[in-house]
C-alpha positions as CSV (number, residue, x, y, z in Angstrom):
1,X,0.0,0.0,0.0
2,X,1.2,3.6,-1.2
3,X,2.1,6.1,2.0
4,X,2.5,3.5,4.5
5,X,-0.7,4.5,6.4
6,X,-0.3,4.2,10.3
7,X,-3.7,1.9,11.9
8,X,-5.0,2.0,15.6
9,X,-5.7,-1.0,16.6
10,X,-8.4,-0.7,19.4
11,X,-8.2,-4.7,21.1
12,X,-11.3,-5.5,23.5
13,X,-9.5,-8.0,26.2
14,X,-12.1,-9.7,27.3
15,X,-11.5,-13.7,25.9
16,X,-7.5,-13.9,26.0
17,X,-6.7,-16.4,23.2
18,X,-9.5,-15.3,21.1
19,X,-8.0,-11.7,21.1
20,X,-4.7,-13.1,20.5
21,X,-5.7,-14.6,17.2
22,X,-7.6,-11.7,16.3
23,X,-4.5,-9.4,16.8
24,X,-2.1,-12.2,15.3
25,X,-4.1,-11.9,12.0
26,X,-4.4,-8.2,12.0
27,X,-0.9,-7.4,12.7
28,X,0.5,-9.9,10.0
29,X,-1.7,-8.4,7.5
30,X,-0.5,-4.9,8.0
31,X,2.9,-5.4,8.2
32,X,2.4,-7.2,5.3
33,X,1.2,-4.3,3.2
34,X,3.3,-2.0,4.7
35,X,1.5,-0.6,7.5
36,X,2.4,0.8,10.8
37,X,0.4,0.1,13.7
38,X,-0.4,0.8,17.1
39,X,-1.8,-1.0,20.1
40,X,-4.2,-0.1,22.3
41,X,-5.8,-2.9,24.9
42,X,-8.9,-1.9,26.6
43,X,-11.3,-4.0,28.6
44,X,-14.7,-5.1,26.6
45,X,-16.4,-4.5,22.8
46,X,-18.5,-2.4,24.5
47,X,-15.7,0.7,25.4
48,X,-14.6,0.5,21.8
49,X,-16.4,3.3,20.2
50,X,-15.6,5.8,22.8
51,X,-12.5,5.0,22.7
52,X,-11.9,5.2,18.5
53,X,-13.7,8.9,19.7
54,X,-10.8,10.1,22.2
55,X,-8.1,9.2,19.4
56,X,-10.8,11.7,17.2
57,X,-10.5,13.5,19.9
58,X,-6.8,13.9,20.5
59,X,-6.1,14.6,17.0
60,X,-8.5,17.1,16.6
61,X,-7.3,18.9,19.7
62,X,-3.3,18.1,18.5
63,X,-3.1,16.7,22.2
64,X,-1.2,13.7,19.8
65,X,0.9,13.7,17.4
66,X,0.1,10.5,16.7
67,X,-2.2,10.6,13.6
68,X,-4.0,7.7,12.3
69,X,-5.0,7.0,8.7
70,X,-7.6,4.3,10.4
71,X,-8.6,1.9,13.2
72,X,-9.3,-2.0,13.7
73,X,-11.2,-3.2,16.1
74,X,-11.0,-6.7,17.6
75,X,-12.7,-8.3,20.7
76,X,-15.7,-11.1,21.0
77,X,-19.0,-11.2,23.0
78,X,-19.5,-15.3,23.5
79,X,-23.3,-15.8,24.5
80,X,-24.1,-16.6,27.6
81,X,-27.1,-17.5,29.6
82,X,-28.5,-13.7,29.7
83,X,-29.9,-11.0,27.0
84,X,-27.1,-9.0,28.4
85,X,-24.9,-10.8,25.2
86,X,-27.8,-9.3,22.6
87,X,-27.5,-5.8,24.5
88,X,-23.4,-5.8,24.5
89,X,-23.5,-6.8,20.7
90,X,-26.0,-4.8,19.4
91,X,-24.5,-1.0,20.8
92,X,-20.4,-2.6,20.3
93,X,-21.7,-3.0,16.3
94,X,-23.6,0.1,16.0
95,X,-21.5,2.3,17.8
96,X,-18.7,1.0,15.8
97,X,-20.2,2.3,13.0
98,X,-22.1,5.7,13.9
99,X,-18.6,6.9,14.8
100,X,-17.5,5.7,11.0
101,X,-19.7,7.6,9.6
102,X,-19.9,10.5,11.9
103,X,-16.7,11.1,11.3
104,X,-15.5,9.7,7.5
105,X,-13.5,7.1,9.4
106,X,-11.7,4.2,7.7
107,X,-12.6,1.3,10.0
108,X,-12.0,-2.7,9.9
109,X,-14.7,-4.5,12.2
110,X,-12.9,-7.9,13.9
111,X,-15.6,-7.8,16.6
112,X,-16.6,-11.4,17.1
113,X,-20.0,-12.1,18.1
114,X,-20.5,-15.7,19.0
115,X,-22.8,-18.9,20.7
116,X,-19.9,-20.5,21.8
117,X,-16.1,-20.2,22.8
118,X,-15.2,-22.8,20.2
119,X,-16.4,-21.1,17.4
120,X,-14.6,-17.6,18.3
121,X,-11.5,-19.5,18.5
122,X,-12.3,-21.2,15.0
123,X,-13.6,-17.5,12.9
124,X,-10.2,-15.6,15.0
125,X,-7.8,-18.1,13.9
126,X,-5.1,-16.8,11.5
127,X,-4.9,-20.0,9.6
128,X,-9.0,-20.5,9.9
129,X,-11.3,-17.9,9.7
130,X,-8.9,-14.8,10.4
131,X,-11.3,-12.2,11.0
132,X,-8.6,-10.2,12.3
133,X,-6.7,-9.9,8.9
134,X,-9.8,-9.7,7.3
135,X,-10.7,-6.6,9.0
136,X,-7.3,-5.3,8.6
137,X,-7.4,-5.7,5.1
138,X,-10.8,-3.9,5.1
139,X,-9.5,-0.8,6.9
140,X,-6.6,-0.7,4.3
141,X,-9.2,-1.0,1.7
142,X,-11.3,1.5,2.8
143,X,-8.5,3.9,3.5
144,X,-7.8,3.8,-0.7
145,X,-11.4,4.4,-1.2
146,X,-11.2,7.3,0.7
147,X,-8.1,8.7,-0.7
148,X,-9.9,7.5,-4.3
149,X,-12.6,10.0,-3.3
150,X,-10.3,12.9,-2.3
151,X,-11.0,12.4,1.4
């Protein structure tokens, strides 16, 4: 990719080895196109559209200078024996992407959102599903659509 864009990537920490995956195949497919990242770990899928806003945030006040071209998020909800799975999902996803489009934001979804722990482990899994690298290569994509537009 052309002007080695730099990514945030915001990691919900909630299901370790899921995570991991998720990160291992987001990482690998950045570096592999030439992009520089950075990591920030924060606690559940639910925090992760406030926090895409304070890195907004910082680099519209210059509290930064660290200036990101876009941002992957990665984390999993795993259903359990409450709503409270259908509740966590439903704002993670669509705050996810009201700040997108609020703000013209080039953003890869890697939020898992799954019945079981076996399956997150078999859709994060860099030689499996890899929805990490997947929504790594999405963010770079949508980063050349936006530069494709003028943006």
């Amino acid at each position: 990719m052309t002007n080695d864009p730099r990514i945030l990537i915001v990691e919900a920490r909630f299901y370790n080895d899921v995570t991991d995956n998720l990160v291992r195949g987001a990482v690998t497919e950045l570096t592999g196109k030439g992009a520089g990242y950075k990591r920030l770990i924060i606690p559940g899928i639910l925090e992760i559209p406030a926090v895409v806003r304070y890195a907004v945030r910082a680099m519209e006040l210059r509290a930064t200078d660290q200036r990101f071209a876009g941002y992957v998020v990665l984390g999993c909800a795993i259903k359990g024996e409450t709503n409270h799975y259908e509740h966590v999902c439903r704002e993670a996803m669509s705050g996810v992407q009201q700040i997108a489009l609020q703000y013209s934001l080039a953003v890869g979804n890697g939020i898992l959102t799954c019945p079981t722990h076996e399956l997150a482990l078999r859709r994060s899994d860099p030689a499996g599903g890899n929805h990490g690298g997947r929504a790594a290569a999405a963010v770079l994509r949508m980063i050349q659509v936006k530069r494709e537009l003028g943006l």
